[in-house]
PyMOL Python script that loads the backbone (N, CA, C, O; Angstrom):
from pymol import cmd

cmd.read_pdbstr("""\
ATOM      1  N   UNK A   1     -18.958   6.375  -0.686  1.00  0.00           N
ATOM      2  CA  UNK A   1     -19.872   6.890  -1.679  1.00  0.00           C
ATOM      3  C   UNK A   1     -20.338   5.728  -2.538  1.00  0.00           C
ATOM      4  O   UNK A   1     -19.621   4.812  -2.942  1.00  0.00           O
ATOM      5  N   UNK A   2     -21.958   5.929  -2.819  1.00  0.00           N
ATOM      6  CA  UNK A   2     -22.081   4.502  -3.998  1.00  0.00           C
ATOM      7  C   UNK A   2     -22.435   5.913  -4.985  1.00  0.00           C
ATOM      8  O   UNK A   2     -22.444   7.096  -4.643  1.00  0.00           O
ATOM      9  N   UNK A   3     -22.652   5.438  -6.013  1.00  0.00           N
ATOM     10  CA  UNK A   3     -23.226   6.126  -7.190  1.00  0.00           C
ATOM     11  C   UNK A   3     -23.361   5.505  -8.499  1.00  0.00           C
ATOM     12  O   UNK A   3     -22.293   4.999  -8.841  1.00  0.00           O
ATOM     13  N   UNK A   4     -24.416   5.344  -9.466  1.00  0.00           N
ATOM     14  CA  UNK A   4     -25.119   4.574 -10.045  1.00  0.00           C
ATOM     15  C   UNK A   4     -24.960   5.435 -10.889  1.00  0.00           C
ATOM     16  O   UNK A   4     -24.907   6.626 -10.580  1.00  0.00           O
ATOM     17  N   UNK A   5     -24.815   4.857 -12.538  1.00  0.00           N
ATOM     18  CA  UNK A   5     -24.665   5.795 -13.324  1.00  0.00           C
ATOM     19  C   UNK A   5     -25.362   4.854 -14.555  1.00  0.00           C
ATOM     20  O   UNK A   5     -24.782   3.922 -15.112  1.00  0.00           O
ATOM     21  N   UNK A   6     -26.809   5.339 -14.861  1.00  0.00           N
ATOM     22  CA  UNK A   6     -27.433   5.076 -15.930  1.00  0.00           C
ATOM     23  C   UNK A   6     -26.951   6.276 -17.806  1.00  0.00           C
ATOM     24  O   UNK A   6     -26.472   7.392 -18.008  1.00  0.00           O
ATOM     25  N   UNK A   7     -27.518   5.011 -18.777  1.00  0.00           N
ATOM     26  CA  UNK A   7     -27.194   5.690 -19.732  1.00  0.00           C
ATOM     27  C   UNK A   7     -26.402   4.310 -20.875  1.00  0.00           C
ATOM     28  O   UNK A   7     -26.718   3.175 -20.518  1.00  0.00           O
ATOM     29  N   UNK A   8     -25.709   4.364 -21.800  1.00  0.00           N
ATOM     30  CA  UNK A   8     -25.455   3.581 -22.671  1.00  0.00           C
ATOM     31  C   UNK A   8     -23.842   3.527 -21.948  1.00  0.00           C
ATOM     32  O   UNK A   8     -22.859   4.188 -22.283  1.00  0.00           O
ATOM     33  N   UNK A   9     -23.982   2.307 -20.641  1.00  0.00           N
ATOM     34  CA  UNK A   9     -22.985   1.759 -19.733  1.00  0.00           C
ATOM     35  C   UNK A   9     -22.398   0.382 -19.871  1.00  0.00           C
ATOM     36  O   UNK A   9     -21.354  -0.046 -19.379  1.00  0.00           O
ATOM     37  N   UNK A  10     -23.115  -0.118 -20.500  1.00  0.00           N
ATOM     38  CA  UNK A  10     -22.608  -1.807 -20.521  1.00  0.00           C
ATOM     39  C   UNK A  10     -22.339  -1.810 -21.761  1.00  0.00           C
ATOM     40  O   UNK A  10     -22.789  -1.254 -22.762  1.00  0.00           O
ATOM     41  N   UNK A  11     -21.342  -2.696 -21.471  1.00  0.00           N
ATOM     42  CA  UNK A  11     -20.325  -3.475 -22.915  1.00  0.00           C
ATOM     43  C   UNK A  11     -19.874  -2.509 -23.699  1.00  0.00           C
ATOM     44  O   UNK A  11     -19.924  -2.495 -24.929  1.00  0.00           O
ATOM     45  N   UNK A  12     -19.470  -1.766 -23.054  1.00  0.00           N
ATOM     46  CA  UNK A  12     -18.549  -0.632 -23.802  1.00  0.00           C
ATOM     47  C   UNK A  12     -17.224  -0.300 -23.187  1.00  0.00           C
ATOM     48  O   UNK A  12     -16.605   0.738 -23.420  1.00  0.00           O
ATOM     49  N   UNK A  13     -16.761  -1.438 -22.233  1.00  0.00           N
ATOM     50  CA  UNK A  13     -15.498  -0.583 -20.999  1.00  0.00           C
ATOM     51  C   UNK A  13     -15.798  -0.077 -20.227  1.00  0.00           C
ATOM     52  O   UNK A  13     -14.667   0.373 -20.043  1.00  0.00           O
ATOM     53  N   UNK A  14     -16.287   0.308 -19.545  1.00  0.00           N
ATOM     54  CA  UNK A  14     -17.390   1.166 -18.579  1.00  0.00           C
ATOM     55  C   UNK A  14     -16.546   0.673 -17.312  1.00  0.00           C
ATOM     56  O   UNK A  14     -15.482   1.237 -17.057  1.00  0.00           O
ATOM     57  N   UNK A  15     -16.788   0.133 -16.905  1.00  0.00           N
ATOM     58  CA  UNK A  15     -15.867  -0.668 -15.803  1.00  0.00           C
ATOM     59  C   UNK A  15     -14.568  -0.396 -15.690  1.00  0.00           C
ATOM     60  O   UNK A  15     -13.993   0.238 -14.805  1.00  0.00           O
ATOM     61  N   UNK A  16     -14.053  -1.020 -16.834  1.00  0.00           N
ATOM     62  CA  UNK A  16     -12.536  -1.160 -16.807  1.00  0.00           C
ATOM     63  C   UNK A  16     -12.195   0.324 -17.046  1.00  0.00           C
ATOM     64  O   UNK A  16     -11.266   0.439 -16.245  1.00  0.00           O
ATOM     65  N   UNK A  17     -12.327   1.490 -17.597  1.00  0.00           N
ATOM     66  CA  UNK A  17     -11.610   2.846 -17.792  1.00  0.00           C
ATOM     67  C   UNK A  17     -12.171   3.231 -16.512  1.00  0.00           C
ATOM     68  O   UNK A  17     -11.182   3.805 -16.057  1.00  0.00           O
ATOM     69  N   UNK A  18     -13.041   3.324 -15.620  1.00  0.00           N
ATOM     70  CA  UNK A  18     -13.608   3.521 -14.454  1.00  0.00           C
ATOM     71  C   UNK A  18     -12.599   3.574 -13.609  1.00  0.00           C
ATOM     72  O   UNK A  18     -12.036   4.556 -13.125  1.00  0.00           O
ATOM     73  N   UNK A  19     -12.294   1.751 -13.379  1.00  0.00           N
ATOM     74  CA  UNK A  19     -11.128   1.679 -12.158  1.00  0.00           C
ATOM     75  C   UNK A  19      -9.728   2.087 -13.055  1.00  0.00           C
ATOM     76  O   UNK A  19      -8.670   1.703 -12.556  1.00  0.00           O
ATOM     77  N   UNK A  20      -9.666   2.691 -14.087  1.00  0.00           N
ATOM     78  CA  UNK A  20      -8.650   3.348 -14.301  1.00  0.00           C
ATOM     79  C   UNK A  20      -8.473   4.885 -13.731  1.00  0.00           C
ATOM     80  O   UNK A  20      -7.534   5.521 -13.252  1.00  0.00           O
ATOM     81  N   UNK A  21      -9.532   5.093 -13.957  1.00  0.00           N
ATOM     82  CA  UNK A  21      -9.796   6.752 -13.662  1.00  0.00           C
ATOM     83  C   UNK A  21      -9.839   7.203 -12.185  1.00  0.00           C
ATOM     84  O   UNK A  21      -9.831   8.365 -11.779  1.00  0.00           O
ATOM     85  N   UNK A  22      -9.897   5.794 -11.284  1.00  0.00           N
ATOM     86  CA  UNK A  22      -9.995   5.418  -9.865  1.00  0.00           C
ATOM     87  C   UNK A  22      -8.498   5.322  -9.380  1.00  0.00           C
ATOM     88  O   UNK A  22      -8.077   5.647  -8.270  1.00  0.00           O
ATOM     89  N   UNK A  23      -7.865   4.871 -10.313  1.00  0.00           N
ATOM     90  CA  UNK A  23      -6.709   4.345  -9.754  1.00  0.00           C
ATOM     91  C   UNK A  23      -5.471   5.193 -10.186  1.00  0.00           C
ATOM     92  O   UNK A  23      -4.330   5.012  -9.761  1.00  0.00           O
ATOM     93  N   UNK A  24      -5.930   6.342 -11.277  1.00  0.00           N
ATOM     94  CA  UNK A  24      -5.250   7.470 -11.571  1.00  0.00           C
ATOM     95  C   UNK A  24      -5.557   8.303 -10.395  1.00  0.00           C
ATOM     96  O   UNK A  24      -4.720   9.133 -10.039  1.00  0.00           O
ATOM     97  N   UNK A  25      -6.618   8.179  -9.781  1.00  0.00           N
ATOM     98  CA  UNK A  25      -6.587   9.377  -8.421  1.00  0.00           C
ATOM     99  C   UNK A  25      -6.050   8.867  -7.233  1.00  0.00           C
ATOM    100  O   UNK A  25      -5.239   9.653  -6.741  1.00  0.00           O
ATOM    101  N   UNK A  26      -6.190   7.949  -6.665  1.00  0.00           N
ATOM    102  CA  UNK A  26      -5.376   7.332  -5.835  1.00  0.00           C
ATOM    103  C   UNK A  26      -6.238   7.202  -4.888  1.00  0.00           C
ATOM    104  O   UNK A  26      -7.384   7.651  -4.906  1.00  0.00           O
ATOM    105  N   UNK A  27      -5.526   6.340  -3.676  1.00  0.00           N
ATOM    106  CA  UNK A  27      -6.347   6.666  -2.284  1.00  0.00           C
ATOM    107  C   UNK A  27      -8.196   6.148  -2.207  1.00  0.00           C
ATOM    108  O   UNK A  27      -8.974   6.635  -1.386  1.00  0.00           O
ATOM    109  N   UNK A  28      -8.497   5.348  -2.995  1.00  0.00           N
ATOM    110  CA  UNK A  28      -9.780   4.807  -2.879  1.00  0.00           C
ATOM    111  C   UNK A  28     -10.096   3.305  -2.614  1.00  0.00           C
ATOM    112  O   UNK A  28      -9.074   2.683  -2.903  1.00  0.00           O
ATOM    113  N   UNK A  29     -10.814   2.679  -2.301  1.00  0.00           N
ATOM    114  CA  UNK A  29     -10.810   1.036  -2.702  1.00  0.00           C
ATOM    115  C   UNK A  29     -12.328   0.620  -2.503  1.00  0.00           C
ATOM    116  O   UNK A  29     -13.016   1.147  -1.629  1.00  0.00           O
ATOM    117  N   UNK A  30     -12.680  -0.083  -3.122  1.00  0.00           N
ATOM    118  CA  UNK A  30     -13.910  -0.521  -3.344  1.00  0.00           C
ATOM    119  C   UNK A  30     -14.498  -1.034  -4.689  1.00  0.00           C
ATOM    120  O   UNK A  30     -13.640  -1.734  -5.226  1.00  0.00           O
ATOM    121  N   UNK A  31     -15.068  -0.996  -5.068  1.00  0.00           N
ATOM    122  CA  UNK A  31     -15.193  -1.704  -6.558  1.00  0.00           C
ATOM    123  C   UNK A  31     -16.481  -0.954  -7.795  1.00  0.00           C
ATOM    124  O   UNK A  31     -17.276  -0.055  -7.519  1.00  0.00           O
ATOM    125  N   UNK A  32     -16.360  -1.549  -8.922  1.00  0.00           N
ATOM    126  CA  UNK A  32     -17.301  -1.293  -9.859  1.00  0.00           C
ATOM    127  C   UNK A  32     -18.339  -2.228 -10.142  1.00  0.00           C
ATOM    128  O   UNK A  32     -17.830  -3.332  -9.947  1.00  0.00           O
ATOM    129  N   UNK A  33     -19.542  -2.376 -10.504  1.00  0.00           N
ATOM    130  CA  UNK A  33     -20.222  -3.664 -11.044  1.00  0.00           C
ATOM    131  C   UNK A  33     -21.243  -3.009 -11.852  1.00  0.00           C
ATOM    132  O   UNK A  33     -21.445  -1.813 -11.645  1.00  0.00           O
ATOM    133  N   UNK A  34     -22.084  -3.777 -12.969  1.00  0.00           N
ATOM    134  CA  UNK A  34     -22.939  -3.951 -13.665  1.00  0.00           C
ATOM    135  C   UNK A  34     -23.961  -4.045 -12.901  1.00  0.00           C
ATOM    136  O   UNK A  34     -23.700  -4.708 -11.898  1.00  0.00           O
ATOM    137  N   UNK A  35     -25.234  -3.586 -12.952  1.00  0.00           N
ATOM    138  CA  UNK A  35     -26.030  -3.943 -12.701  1.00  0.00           C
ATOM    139  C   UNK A  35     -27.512  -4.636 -13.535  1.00  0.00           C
ATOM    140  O   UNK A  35     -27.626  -4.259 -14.701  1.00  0.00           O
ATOM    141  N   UNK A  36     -28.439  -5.442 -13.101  1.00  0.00           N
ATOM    142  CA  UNK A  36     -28.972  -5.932 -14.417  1.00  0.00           C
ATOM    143  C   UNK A  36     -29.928  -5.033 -14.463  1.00  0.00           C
ATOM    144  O   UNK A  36     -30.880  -5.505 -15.083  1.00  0.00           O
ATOM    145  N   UNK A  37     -30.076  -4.236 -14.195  1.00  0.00           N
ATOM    146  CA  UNK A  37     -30.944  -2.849 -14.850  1.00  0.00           C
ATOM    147  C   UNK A  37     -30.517  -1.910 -15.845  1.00  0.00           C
ATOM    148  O   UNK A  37     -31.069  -0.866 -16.192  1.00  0.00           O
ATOM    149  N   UNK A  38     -29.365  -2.476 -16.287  1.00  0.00           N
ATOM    150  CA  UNK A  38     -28.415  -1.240 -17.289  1.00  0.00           C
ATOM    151  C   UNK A  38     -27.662  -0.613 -16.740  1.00  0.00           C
ATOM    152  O   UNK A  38     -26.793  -0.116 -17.456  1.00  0.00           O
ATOM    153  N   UNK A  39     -27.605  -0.345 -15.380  1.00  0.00           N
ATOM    154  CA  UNK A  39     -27.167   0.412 -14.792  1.00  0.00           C
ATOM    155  C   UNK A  39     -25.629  -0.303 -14.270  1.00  0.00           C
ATOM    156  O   UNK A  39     -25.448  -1.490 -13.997  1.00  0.00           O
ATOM    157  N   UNK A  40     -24.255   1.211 -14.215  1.00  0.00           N
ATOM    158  CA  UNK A  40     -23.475   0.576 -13.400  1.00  0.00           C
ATOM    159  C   UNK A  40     -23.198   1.026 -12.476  1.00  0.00           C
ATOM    160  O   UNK A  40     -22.897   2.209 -12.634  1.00  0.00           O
ATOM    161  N   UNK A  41     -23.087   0.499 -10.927  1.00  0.00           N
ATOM    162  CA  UNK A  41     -22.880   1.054  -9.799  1.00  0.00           C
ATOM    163  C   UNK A  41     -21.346   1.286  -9.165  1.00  0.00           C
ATOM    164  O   UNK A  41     -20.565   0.404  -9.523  1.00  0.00           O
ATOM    165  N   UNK A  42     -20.935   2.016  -8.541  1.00  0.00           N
ATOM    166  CA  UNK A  42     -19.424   2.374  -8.183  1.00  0.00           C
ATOM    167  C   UNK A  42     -19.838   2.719  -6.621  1.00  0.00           C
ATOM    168  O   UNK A  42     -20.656   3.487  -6.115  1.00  0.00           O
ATOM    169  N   UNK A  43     -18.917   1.818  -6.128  1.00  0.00           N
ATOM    170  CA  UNK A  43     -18.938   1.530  -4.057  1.00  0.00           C
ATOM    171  C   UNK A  43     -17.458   2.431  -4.270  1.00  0.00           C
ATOM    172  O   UNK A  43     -16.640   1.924  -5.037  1.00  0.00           O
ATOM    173  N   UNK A  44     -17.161   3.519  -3.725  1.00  0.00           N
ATOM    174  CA  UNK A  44     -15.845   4.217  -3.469  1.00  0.00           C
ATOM    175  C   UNK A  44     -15.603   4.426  -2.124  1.00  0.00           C
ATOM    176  O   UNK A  44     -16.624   4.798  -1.545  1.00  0.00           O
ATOM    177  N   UNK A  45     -14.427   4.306  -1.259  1.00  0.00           N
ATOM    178  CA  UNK A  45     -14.494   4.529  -0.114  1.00  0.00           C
ATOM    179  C   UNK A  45     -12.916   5.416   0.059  1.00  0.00           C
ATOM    180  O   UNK A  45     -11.935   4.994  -0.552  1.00  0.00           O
ATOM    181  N   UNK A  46     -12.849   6.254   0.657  1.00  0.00           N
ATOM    182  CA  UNK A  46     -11.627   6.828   1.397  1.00  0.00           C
ATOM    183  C   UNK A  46     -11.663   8.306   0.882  1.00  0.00           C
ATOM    184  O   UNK A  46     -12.568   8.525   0.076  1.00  0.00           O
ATOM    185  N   UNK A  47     -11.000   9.165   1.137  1.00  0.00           N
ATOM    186  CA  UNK A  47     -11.131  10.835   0.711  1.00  0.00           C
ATOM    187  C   UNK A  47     -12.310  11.699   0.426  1.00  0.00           C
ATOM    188  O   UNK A  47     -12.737  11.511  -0.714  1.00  0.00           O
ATOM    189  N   UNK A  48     -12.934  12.546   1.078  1.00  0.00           N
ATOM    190  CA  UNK A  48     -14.225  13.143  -0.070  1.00  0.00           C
ATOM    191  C   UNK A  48     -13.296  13.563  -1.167  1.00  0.00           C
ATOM    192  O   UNK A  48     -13.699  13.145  -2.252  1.00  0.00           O
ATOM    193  N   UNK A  49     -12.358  14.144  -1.231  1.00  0.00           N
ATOM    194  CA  UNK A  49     -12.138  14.844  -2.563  1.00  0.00           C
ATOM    195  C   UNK A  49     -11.890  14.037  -3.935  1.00  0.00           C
ATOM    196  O   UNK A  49     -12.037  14.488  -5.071  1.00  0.00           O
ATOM    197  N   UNK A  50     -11.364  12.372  -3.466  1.00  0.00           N
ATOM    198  CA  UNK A  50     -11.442  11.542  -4.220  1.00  0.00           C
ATOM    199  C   UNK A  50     -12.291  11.035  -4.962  1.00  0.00           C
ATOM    200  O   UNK A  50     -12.389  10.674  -6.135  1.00  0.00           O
ATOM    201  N   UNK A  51     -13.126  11.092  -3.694  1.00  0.00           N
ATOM    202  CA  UNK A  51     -14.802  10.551  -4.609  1.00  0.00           C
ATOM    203  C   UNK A  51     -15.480  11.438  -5.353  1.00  0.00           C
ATOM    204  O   UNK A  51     -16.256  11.051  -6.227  1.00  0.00           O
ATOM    205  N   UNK A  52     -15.234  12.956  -5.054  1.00  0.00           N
ATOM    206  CA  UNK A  52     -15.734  13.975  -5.647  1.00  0.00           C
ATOM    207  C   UNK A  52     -15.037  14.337  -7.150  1.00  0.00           C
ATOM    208  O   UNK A  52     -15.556  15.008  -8.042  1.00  0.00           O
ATOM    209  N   UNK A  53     -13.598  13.640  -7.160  1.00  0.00           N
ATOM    210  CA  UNK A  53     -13.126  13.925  -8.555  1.00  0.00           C
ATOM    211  C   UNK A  53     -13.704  12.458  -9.439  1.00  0.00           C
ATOM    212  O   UNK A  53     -13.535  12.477 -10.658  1.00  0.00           O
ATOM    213  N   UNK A  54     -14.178  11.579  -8.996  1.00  0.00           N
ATOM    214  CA  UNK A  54     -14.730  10.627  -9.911  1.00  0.00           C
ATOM    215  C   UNK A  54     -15.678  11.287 -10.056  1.00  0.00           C
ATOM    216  O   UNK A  54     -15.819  11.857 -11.138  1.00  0.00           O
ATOM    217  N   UNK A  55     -16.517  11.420  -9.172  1.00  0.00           N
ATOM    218  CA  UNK A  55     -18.167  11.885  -9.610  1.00  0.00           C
ATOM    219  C   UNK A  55     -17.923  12.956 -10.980  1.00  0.00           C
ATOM    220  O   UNK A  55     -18.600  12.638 -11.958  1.00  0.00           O
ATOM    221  N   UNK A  56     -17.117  14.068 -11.138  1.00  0.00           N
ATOM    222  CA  UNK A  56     -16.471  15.011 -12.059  1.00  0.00           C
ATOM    223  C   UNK A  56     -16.160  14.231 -13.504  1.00  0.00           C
ATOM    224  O   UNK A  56     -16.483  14.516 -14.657  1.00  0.00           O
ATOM    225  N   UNK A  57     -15.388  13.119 -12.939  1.00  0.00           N
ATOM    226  CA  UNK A  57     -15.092  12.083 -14.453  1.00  0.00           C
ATOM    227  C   UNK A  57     -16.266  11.414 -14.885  1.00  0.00           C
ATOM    228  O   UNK A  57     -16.587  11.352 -16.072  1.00  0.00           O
ATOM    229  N   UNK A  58     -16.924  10.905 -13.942  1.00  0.00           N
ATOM    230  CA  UNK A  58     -18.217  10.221 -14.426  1.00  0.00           C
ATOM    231  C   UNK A  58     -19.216  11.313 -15.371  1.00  0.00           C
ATOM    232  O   UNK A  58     -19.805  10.950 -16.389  1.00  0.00           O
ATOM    233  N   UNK A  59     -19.262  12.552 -14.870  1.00  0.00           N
ATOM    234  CA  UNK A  59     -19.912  13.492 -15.642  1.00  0.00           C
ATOM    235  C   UNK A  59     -19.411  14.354 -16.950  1.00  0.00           C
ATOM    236  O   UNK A  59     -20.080  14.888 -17.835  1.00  0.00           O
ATOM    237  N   UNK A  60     -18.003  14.295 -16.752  1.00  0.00           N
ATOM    238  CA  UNK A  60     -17.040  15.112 -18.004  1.00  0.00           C
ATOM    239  C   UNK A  60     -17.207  14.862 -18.968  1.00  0.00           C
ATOM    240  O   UNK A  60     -16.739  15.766 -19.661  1.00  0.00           O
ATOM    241  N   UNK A  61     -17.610  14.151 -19.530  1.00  0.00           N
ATOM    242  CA  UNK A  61     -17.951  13.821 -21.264  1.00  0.00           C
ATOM    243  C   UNK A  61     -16.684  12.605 -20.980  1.00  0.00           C
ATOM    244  O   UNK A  61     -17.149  11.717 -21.695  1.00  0.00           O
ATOM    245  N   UNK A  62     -15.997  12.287 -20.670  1.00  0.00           N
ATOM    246  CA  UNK A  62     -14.429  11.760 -20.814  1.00  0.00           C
ATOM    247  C   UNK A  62     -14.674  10.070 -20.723  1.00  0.00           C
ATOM    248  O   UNK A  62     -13.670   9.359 -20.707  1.00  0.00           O
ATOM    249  N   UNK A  63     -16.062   9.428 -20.661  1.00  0.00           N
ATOM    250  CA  UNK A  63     -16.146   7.913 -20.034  1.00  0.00           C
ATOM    251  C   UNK A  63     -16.888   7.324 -21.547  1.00  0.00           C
ATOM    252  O   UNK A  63     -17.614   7.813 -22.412  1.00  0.00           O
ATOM    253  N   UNK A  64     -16.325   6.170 -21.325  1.00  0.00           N
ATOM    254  CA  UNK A  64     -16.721   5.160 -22.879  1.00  0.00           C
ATOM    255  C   UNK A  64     -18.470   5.408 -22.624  1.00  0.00           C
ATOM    256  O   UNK A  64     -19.065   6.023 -21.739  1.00  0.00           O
ATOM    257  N   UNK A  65     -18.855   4.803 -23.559  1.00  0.00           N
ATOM    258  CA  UNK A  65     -20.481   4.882 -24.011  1.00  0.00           C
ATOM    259  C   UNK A  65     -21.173   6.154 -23.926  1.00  0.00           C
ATOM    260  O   UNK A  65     -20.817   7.060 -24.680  1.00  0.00           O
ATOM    261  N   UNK A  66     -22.337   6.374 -22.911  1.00  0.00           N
ATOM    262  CA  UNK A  66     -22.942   7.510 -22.853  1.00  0.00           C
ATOM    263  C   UNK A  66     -23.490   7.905 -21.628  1.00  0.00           C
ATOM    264  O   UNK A  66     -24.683   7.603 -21.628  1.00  0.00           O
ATOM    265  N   UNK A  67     -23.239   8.306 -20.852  1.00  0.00           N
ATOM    266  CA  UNK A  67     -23.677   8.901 -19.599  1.00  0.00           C
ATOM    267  C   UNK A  67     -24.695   9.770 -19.772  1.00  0.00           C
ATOM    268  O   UNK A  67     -24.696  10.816 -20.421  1.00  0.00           O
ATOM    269  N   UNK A  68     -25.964   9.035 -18.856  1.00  0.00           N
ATOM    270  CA  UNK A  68     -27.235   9.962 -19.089  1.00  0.00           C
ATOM    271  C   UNK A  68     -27.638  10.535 -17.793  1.00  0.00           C
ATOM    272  O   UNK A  68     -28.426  11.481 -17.802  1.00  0.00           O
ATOM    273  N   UNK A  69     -27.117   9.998 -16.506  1.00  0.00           N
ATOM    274  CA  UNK A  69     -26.934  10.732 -15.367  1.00  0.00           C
ATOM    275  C   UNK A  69     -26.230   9.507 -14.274  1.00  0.00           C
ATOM    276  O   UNK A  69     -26.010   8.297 -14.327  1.00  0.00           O
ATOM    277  N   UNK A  70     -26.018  10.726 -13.192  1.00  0.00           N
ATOM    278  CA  UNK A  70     -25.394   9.846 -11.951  1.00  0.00           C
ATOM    279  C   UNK A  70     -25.800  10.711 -10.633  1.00  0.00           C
ATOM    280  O   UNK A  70     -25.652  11.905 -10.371  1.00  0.00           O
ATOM    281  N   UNK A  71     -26.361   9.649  -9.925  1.00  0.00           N
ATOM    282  CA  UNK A  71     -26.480   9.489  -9.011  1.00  0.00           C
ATOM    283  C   UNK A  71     -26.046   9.216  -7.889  1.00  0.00           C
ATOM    284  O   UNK A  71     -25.946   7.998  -7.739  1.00  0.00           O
ATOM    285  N   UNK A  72     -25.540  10.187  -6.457  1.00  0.00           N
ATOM    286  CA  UNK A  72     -24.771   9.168  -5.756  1.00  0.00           C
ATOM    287  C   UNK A  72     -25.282   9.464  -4.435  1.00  0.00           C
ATOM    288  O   UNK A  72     -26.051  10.425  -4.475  1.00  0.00           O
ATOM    289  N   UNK A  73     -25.154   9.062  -3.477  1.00  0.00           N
ATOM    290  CA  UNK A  73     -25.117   8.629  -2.209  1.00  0.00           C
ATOM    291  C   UNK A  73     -23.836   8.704  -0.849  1.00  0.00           C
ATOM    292  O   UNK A  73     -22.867   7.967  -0.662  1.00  0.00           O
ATOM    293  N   UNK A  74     -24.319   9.890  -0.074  1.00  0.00           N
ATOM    294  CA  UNK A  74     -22.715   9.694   0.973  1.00  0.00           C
ATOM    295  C   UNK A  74     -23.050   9.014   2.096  1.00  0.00           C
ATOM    296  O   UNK A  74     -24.145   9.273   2.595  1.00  0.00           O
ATOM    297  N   UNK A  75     -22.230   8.056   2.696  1.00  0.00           N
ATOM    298  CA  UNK A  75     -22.801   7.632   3.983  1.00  0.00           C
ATOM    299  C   UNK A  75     -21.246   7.132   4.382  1.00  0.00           C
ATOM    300  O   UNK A  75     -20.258   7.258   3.658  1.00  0.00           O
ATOM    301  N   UNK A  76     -21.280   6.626   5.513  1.00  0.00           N
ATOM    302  CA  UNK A  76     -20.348   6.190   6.695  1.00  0.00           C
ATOM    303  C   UNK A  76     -19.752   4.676   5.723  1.00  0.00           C
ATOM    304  O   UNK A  76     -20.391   3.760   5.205  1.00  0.00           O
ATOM    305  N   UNK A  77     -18.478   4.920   5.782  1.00  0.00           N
ATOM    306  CA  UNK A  77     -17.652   3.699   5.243  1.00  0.00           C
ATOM    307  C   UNK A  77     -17.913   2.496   6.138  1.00  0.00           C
ATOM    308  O   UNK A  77     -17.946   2.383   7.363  1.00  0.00           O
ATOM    309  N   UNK A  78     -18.091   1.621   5.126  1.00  0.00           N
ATOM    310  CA  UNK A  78     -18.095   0.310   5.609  1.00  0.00           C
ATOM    311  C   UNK A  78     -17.024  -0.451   6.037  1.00  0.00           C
ATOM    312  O   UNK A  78     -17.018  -1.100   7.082  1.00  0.00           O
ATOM    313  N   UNK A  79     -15.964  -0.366   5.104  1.00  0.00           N
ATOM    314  CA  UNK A  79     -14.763  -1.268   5.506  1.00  0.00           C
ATOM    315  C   UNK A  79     -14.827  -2.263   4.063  1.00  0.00           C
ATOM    316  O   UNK A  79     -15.441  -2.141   3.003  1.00  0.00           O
ATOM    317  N   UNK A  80     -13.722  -3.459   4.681  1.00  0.00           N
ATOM    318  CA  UNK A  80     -13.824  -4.422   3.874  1.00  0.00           C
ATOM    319  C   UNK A  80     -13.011  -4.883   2.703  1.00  0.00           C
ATOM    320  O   UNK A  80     -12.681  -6.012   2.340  1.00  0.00           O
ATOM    321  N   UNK A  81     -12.756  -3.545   2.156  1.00  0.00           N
ATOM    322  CA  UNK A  81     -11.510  -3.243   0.790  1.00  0.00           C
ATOM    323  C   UNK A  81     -10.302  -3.123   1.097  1.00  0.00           C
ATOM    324  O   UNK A  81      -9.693  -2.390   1.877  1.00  0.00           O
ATOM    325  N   UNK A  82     -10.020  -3.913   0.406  1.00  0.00           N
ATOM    326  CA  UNK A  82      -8.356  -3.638  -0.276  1.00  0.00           C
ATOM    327  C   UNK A  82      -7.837  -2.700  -1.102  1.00  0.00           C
ATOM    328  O   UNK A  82      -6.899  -1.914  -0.971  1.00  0.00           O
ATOM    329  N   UNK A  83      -8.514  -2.891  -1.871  1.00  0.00           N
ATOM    330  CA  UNK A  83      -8.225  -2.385  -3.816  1.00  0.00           C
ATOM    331  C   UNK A  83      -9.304  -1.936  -3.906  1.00  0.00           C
ATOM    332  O   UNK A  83     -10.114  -1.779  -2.992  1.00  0.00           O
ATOM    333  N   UNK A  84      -9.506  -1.516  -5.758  1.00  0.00           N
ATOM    334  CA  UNK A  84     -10.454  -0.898  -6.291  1.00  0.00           C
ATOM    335  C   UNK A  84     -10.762  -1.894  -7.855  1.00  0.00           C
ATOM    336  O   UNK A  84     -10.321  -1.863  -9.004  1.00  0.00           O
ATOM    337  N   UNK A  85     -11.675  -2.651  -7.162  1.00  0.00           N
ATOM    338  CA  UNK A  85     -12.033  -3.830  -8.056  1.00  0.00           C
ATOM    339  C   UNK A  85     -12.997  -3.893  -8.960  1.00  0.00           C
ATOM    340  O   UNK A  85     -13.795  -2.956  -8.983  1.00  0.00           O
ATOM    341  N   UNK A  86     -13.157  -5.011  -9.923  1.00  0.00           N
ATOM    342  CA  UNK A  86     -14.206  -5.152 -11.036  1.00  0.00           C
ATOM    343  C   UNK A  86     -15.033  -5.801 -10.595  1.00  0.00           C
ATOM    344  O   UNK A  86     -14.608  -6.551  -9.718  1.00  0.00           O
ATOM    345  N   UNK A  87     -15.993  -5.873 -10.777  1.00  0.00           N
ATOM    346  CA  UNK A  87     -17.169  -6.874  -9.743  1.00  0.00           C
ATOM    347  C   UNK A  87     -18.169  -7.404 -11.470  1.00  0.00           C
ATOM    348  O   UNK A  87     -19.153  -8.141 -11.412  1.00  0.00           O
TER     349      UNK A  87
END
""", "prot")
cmd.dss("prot")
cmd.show_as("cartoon", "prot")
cmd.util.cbc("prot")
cmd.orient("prot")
């Protein structure tokens, strides 16, 4: 899953409580990054139900700054990961 989540995202933790909220569910690896559009993007790979309970956190009111929407994307895993990293 990628999913892009515009809204008041940067320099607020955004990232870092992210791969917390990633790594409280378990079973994922892939990473977070900034993007220079404001935007921050999240690469998740392993479980649908995993990726489906972030998408839930990303929307819950529960994430630093301000979430004004998210967007995501399902397609065929790539590979590549270890972990669930900061980019």
């Amino acid at each position: 899953m990628t999913a892009w989540v515009r809204g008041e995202v940067q320099g607020v933790g955004f990232r870092w409580f992210t791969r917390a909220a990633v790594l409280r569910i378990g079973g994922l690896v892939g990473y977070v990054s900034n993007l220079d559009d404001g935007r921050v993007q999240i690469v998740a790979e392993g479980p649908r139900d995993g990726c489906d309970r972030i998408l839930e956190w990303l929307r819950g009111g529960d994430t630093p700054g301000r979430v004004e929407g998210v967007t995501e994307l399902f397609d065929q895993p790539r590979g590549g990961y270890t972990e669930f990293a900061i980019r």
